[in-house]
C-alpha positions as CSV (number, residue, x, y, z in Angstrom):
1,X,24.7,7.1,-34.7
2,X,26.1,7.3,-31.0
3,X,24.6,10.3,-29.0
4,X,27.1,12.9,-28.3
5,X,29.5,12.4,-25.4
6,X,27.9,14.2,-22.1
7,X,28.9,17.8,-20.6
8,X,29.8,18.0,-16.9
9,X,29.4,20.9,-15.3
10,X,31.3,21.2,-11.8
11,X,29.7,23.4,-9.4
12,X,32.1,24.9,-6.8
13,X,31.1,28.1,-5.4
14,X,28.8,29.5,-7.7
15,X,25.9,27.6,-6.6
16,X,23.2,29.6,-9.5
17,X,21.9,29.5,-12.9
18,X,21.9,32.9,-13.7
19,X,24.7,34.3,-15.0
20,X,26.9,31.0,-14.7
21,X,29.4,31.0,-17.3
22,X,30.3,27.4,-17.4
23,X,26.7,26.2,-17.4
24,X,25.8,29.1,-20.1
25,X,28.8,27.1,-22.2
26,X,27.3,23.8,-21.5
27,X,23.8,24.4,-22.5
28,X,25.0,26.1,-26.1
29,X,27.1,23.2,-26.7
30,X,24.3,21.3,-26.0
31,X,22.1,23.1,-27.7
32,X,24.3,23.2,-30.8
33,X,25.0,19.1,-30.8
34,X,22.6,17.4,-28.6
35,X,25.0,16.8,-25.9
36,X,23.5,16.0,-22.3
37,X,24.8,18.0,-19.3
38,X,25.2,16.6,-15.8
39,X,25.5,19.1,-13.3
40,X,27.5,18.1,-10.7
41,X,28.9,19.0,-7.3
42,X,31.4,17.3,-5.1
43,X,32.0,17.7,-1.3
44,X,35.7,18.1,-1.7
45,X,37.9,15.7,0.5
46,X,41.3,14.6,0.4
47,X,42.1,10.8,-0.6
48,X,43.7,11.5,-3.8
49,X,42.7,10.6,-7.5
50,X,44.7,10.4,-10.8
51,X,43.0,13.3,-12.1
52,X,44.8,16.0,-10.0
53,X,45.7,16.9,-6.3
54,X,46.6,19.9,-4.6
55,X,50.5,20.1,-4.1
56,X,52.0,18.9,-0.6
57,X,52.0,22.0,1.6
58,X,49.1,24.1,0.0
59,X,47.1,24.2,3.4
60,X,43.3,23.3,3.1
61,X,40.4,25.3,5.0
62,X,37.5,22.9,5.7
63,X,34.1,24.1,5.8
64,X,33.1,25.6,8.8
65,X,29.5,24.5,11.1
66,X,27.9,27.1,9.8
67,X,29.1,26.7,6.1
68,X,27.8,23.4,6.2
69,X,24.7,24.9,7.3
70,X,24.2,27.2,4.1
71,X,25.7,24.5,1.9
72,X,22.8,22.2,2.9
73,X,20.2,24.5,2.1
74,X,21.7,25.9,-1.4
75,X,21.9,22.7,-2.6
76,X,18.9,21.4,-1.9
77,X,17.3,24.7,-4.0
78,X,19.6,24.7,-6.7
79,X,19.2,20.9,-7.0
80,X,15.3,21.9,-7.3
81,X,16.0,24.4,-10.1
82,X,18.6,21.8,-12.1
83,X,15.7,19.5,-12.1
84,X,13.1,21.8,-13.4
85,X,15.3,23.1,-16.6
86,X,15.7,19.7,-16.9
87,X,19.1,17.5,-15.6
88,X,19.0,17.0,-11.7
89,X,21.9,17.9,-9.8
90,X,24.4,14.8,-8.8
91,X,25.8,14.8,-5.8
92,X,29.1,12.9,-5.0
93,X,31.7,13.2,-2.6
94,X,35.5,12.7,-2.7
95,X,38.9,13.9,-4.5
96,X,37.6,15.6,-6.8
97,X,40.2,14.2,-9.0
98,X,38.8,10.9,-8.7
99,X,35.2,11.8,-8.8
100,X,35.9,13.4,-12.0
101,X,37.7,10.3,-13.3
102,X,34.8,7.8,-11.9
103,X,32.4,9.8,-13.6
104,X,33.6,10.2,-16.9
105,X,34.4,6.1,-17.2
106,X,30.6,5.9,-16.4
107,X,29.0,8.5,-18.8
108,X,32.1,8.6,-21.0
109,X,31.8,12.5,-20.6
110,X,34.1,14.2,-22.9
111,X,33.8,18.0,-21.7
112,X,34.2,19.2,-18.6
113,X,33.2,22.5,-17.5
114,X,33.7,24.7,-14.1
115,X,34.5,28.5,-12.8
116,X,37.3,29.1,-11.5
117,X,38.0,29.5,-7.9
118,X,40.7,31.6,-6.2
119,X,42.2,29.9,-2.6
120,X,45.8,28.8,-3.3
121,X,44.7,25.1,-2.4
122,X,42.0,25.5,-5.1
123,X,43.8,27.2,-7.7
124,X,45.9,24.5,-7.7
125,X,44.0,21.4,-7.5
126,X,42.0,22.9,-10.4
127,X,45.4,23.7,-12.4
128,X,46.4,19.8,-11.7
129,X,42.9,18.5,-12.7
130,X,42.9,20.5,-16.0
131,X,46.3,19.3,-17.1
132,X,45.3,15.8,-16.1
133,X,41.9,15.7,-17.7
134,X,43.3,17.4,-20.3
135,X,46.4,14.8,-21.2
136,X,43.5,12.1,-21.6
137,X,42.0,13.9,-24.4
138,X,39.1,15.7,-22.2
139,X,38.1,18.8,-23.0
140,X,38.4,21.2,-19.8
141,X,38.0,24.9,-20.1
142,X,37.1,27.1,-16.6
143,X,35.6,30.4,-16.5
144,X,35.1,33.9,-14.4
145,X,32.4,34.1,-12.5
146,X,33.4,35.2,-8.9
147,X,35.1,38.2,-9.3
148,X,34.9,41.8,-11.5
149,X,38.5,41.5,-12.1
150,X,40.8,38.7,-11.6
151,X,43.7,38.8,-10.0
152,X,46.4,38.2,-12.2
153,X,44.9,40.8,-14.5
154,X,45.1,43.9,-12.2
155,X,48.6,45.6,-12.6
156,X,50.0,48.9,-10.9
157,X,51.8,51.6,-13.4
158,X,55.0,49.4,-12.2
159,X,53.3,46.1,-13.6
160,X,53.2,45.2,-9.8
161,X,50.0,44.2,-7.4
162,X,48.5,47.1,-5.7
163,X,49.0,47.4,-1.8
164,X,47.2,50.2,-0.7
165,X,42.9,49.7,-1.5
166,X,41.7,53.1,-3.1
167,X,44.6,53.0,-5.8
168,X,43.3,49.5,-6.8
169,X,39.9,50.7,-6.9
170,X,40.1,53.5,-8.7
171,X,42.1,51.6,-11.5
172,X,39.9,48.8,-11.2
173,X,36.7,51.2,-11.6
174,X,37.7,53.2,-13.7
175,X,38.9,50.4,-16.8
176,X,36.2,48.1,-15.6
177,X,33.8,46.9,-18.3
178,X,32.0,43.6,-16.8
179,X,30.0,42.0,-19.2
180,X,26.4,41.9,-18.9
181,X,25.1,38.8,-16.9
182,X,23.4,36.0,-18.8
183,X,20.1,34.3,-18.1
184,X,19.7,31.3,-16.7
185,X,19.6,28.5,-19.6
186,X,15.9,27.8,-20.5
187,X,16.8,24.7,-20.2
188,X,19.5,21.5,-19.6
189,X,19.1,18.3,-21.1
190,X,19.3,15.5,-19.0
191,X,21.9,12.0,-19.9
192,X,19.1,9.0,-20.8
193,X,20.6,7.3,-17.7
194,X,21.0,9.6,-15.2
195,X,24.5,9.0,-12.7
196,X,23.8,7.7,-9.4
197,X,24.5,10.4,-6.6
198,X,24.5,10.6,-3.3
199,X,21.5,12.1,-1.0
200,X,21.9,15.5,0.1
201,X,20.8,14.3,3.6
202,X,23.4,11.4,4.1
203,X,26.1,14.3,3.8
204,X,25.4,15.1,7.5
205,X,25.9,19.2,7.0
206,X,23.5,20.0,9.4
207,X,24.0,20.1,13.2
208,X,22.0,17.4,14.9
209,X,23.0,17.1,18.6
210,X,22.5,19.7,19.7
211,X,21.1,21.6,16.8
212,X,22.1,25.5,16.9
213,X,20.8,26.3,13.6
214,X,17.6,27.7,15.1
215,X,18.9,31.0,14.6
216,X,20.3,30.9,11.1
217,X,16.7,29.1,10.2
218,X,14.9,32.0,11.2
219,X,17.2,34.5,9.8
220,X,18.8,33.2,6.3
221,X,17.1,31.7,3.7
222,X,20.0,30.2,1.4
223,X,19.4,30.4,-2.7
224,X,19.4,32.0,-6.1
225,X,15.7,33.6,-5.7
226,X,16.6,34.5,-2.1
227,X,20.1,36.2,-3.6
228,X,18.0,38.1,-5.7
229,X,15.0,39.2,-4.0
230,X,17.7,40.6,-1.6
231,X,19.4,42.6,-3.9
232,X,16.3,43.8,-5.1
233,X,14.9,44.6,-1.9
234,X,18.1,46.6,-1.3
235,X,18.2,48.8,-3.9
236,X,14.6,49.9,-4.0
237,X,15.3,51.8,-1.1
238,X,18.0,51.3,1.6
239,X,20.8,51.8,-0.9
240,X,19.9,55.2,-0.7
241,X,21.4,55.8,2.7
242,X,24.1,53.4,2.5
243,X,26.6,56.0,2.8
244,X,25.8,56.7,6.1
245,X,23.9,53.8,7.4
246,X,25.9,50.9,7.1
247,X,27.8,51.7,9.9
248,X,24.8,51.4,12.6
249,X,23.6,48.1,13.3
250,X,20.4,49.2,15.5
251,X,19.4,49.7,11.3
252,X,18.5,47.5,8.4
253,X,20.8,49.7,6.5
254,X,23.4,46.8,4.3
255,X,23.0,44.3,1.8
256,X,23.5,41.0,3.7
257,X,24.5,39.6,0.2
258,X,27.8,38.2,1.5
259,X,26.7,34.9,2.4
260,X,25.0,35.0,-1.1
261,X,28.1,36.2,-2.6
262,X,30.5,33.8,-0.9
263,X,28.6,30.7,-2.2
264,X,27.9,32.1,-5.9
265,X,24.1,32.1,-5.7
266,X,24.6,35.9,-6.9
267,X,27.5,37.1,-8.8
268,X,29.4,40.8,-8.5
269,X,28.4,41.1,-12.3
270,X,24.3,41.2,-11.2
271,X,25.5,43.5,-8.5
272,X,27.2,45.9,-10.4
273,X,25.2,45.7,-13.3
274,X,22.1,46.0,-11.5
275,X,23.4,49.1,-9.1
276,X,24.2,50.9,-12.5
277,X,21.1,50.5,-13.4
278,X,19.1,51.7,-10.2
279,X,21.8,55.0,-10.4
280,X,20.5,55.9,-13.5
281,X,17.0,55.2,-13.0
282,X,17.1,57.4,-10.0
283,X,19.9,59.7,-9.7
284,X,19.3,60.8,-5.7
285,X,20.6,56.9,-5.0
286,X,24.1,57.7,-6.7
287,X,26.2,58.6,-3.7
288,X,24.7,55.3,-1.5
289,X,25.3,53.1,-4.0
290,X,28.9,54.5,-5.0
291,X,29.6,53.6,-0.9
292,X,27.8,49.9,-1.7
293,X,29.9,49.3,-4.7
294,X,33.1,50.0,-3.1
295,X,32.1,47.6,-1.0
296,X,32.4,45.1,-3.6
297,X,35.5,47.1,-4.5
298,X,37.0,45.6,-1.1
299,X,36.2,42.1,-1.8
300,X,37.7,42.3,-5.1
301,X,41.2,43.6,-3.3
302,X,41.1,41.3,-0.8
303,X,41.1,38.6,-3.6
304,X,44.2,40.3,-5.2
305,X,46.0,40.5,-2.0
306,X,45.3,36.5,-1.5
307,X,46.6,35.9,-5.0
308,X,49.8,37.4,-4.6
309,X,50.5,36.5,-0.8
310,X,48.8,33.2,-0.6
311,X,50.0,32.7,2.7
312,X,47.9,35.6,3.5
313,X,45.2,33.6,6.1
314,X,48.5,32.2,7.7
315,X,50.8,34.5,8.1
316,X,50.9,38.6,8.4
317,X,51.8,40.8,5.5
318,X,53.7,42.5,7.4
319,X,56.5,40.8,8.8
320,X,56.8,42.6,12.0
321,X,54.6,41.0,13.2
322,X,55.7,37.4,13.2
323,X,57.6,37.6,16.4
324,X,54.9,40.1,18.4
325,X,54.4,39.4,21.8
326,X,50.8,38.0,21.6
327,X,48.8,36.9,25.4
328,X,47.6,33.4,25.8
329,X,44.6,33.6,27.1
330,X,42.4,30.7,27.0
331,X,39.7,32.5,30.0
332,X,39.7,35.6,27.7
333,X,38.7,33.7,24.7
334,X,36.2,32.0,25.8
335,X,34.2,35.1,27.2
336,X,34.7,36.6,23.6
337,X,33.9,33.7,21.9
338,X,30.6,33.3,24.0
339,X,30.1,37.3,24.3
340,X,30.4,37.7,27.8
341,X,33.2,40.2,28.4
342,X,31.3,42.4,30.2
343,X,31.4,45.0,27.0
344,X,28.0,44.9,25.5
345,X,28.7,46.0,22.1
346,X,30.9,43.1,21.7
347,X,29.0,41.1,23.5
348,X,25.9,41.9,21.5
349,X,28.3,41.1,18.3
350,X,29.2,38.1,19.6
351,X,26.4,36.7,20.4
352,X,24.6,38.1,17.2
353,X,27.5,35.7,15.4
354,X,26.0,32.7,17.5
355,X,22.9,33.1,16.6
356,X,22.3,33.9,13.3
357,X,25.4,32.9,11.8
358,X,26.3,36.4,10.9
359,X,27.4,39.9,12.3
360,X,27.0,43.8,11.2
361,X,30.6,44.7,9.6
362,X,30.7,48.2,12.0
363,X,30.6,45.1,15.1
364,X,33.3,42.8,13.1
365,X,35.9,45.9,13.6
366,X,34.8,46.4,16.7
367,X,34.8,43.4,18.5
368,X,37.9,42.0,15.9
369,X,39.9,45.1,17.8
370,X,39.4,43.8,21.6
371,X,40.5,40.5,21.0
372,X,43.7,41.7,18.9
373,X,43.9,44.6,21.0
374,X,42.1,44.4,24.4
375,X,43.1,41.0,24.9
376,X,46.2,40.9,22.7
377,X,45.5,37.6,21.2
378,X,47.1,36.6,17.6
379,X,44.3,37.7,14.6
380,X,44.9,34.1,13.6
381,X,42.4,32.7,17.2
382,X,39.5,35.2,15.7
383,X,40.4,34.1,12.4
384,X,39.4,30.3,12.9
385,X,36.6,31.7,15.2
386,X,34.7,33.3,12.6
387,X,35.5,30.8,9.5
388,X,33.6,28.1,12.0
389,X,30.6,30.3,13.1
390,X,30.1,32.9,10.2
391,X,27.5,31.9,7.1
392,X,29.5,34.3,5.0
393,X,33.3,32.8,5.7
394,X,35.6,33.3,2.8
395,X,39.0,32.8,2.7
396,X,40.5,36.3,1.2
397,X,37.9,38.4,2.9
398,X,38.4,36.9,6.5
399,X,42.1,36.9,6.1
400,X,42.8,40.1,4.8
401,X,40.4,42.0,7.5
402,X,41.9,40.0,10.5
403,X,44.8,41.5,9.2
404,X,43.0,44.8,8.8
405,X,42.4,45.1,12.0
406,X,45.7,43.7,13.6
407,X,47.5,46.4,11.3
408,X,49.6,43.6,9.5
409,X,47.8,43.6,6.1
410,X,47.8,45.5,3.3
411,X,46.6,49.3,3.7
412,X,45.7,48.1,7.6
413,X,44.5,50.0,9.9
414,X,47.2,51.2,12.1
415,X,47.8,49.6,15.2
416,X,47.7,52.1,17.9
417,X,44.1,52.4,16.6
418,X,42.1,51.0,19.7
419,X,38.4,51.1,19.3
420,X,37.0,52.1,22.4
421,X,34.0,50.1,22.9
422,X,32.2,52.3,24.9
423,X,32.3,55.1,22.4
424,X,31.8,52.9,19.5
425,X,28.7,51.6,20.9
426,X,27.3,55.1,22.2
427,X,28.1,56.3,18.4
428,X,26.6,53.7,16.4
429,X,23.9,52.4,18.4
430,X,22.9,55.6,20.4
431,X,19.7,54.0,21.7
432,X,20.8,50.6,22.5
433,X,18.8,49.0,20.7
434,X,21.6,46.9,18.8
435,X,22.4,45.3,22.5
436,X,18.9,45.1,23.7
437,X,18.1,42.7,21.3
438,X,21.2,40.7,21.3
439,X,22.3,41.2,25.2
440,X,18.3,41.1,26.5
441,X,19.9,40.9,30.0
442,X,20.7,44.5,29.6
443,X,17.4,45.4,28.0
444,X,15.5,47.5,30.8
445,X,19.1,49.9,31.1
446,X,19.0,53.7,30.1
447,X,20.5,55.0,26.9
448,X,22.7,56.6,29.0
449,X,24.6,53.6,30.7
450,X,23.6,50.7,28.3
451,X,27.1,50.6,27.1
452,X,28.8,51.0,30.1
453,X,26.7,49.1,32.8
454,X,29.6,49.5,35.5
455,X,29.1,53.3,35.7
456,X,25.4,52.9,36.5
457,X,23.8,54.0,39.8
458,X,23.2,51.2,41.8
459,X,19.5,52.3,42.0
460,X,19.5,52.2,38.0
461,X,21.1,48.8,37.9
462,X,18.4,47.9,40.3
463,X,15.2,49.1,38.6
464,X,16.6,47.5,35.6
465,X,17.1,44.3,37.0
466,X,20.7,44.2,36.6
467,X,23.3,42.5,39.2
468,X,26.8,42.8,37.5
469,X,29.0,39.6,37.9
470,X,25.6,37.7,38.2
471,X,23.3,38.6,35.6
472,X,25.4,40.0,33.3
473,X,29.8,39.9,33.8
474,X,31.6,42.9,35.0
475,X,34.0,44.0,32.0
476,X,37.2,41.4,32.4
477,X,39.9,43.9,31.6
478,X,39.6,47.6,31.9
479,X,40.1,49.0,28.2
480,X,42.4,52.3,29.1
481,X,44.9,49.8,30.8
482,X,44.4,47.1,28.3
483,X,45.1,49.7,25.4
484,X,47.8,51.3,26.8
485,X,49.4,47.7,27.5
486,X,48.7,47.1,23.7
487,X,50.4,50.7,22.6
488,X,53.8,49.6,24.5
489,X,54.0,46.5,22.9
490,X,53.5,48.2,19.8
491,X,56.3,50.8,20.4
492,X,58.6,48.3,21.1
493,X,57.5,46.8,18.0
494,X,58.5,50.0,16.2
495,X,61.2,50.7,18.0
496,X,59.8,54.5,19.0
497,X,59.3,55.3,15.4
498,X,56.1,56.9,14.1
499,X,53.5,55.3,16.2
500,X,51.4,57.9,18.3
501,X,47.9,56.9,20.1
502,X,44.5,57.2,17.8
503,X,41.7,57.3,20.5
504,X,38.6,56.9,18.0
C-alpha cells in the first residue's frame, strides 16, 4: 500500500512551532494517517509560476538590510528545531507559485498548509495560489496566526471599519476570546527522501562588505526561545511600570517583542494569553500590562486600517495631503539619516537605528516629527528609511505611524503638533543618558545643556570637550522657525479652519 501523500507546510512570517496553526494541522493529520510533513519556506521573488501570482499593480515591499539580517538568523534556529521534532526545514527560493508546483510534482504532496498573511501583495498571491492549487485537486486550507482579530471580521455599529483607535479597541477587547495557544507538535515526521533545498548561506542575507551587523549581533538574538524568554523576562517585572515607563528610553522599560512579533517567532495569542495570566497571578501588574496590551491593540488597528485602505504605505488617508507642499532636501536627509542634525535626541535615535537595527518608540515619534515637520519632507522618505534599517519593519505598522505622525492617517496626530526636541529630550531622558550612550561625542556635557549643546557656555563646551560644527554639528535648522514654517503650510492647507499651534 502506497504511503500517504506528503503535507507541506509553508512558512511565511510565523517563523515558530508553538502555537502555529498550520503546522498543529499538519502534524494531526499526520498523526491520524501517517502522512510526512515537509516544512518549507521560500524567499519570495517574482518570476511567475502557474500556481498563482500577485495581480499587475499590487506593489511589492522587498525585504529590507536589516530584515535580511533577522531572516538569516530565524531560520537557521527554526531550521534547528524542525530537525529535532523530526522533518528539517527546506529551503527554496522563487515564485512561490512555482516552487509550490515544483515541489509537489517531486513529492506528489497532496495538502498544503500555511497562515495567512495580511499585505495586499500577499493576500493576493495567496488567494491566486489557493484557487490554483486548489483547481488541481490539492488540498490548501490557511489559518490565523498573526493577528487577535482579523481584519475583515472587525465591524463598527454601521457594519463599517473603524477609523478612530480606542473605539476599535474597546470593541475588539471587549468581544475578544482568542483561543488558547497550542504546543509545539512533539513531533513531525520526516518524507523517506527528503527534498533537496537550498543552503541558508548561499541566500546571501547577511551583509558582507562592509558588514554593519555588529550592532544587531550584539543586541538581538533572533528565534522562538529568544521570543519567549523575552516575554518572560518582561512580565516578571518591568510590565509593572509599563504605564509610565515606556516612554523613557534612558530605561529598559518595553517589550522589544516587535521584531519577534513581525517575523512570527511569538504570536499576539502567547502575549495575550500569557499577560492574562501574570494579571491574575499578581494583581499590582494590572494597570502596566493593560498599557502593554493596548499596545498590541495598536498593531491589530493598524492591520485593519491596511486591509481596508491598501494603498495605505503609498498614499495618505487623508487626501489633503496628496498635493502638500513637501521640501526637497537631499543635505537634510542625509544628516537625519546618519543622525547628525545637530539635535541629539534625534541624533541619538538615529544612530541607535544604525546600530542595532532598532529604536525606542518615544524616539520613533520624535525624530519621525523633524523630518515631516522640521524638515518638511514627505512621511513616505522616513518611510523607506526605516523599512531598510529597522529589524522590526512591518508593512501596516510603519505605514500607519508615518502617517501618524504626518497627521494623514487614521486617528493621526494633528499636524500642528511639532515635537520640540529639546523638551522632548529634557522630559524623557532627564539625565542624558539616552544620548550619552548613542551620541558619546556629547558624553562629558551637563544635564543641563546635553540637549541643547548651542546654549552651552563656551567654558562648559570646553571642559567637555565639545567644539560645535567640528566634533559634533551645530543644529541645521532652528526648530521655532522651522515649526512655524511647517504651521503656515498647514494653514494653507486648511484653509484657516481649525488648526491652532500644540507646543508639547
Amino acid at each position: 500500500m502506497p504511503d500517504p501523500a506528503p503535507i507541506i507546510v509553508w512558512f511565511r512570517t510565523d517563523l515558530r512551532l508553538a502555537d502555529n496553526p498550520a503546522l498543529t494541522a499538519a502534524a494531526q493529520a499526520s498523526a491520524d494517517t501517517g502522512a510526512a510533513v515537509i516544512p518549507l519556506y521560500i524567499l519570495e521573488e517574482e518570476t511567475g509560476g502557474t500556481a498563482g501570482t500577485s495581480p499587475a499593480g499590487t506593489s511589492t515591499w522587498p525585504l529590507g538590510g536589516a530584515q535580511r539580517w533577522w531572516l538569516h538568523g530565524s531560520l537557521e534556529r527554526l531550521g534547528t528545531c524542525c530537525a529535532r521534532h523530526g522533518s528539517p526545514l527546506l529551503l527554496r527560493r522563487g515564485e512561490p507559485g512555482a516552487v509550490l508546483d515544483a515541489l509537489i510534482a517531486e513529492t506528489g504532496a497532496g495538502c498544503v498548509l500555511w497562515n495567512r498573511r495580511y499585505t495586499p501583495a500577499g493576500t493576493a498571491r495567496d488567494a491566486a495560489i489557493k484557487q490554483g492549487l486548489k483547481a488541481r485537486g490539492i488540498d490548501a486550507r490557511s489559518f490565523n496566526a498573526a493577528l487577535l482579530a482579523e481584519p475583515w471580521t472587525v465591524r463598527n455599529k454601521s457594519g463599517g471599519s473603524f477609523k478612530v483607535f480606542t473605539p476599535f479597541w474597546r470593541h475588539v477587547s471587549s468581544t475578544l476570546n482568542p483561543p488558547l495557544p497550542t504546543r509545539a507538535p512533539a513531533t513531525l515526521k520526516a518524507p523517506q527522501t527528503a527534498p533537496a533545498g537550498d543552503r541558508l548561506a548561499d541566500w546571501g542575507l547577511l551583509p558582507t562588505r562592509p558588514d554593519w551587523a555588529a550592532g544587531l549581533r550584539r543586541r538581538w538574538v533572533p528565534g522562538e526561545t529568544a521570543a519567549l524568554s523575552h516575554l518572560a523576562e518582561f512580565l516578571d517585572g518591568p510590565v509593572g511600570a509599563y504605564a509610565t515607563e515606556r516612554d523613557r528610553p534612558d530605561r529598559a522599560g518595553t517589550s522589544a517583542l516587535s521584531p519577534y512579533l513581525a517575523f512570527g517567532e511569538i504570536g499576539p495569542r502567547q502575549i495575550w494569553h500569557a499577560a492574562r495570566h501574570a494579571a491574575d497571578a499578581r494583581p499590582e501588574l494590572a494597570a502596566g500590562i493593560e498599557a502593554f496590551l493596548r499596545e498590541v491593540g495598536w498593531r491589530e488597528f493598524q492591520y485593519h486600517l491596511l486591509h481596508h485602505a491598501p494603498d495605505l504605505p503609498d498614499r495618505p488617508l487623508d487626501s489633503r495631503f496628496t498635493g502638500f507642499a513637501w521640501r526637497d532636501d537631499p543635505a537634510g536627509l542625509r544628516a537625519w539619516q546618519r543622525g547628525r542634525t545637530g539635535y541629539p535626541i534625534v541624533d541619538a535615535g538615529m544612530r541607535q537605528l544604525w546600530e542595532t537595527g532598532w529604536m525606542h518608540n518615544r524616539v520613533r515619534m520624535i525624530v519621525a516629527s523633524f523630518l515631516i515637520k522640521d524638515l518638511l519632507l514627505p512621511w513616505q522618505e522616513g518611510e523607506r528609511w526605516f523599512w531598510d534599517t529597522l529589524v522590526d519593519a512591518d508593512l501596516a505598522q510603519n505605514a500607519g505611524n508615518w502617517q501618524w505622525v504626518a497627521g494623514c492617517g487614521a486617528d493621526a496626530a494633528p499636524f500642528f503638533r511639532v515635537f520640540n526636541p529639546v523638551l522632548q529630550g529634557e522630559k524623557f531622558d532627564p539625565a542624558g543618558d539616552y544620548v550619552r550612550r548613542y551620541v558619546p561625542e556629547l558624553g562629558r556635557l551637563p544635564a543641563r545643556w546635553i540637549h541643547q549643546p548651542w546654549a552651552a557656555p563656551a567654558e562648559v563646551l570646553r571642559q567637555a570637550g565639545v567644539r560645535l560644527g567640528d566634533s559634533y554639528p551645530r543644529p541645521i535648522l532652528d526648530h521655532g522657525a522651522a515649526r512655524e514654517r511647517a504651521l503656515a503650510l498647514y494653514k494653507e492647507l486648511k484653509e484657516g479652519v481649525g488648526a491652532g499651534p500644540d507646543a508639547h
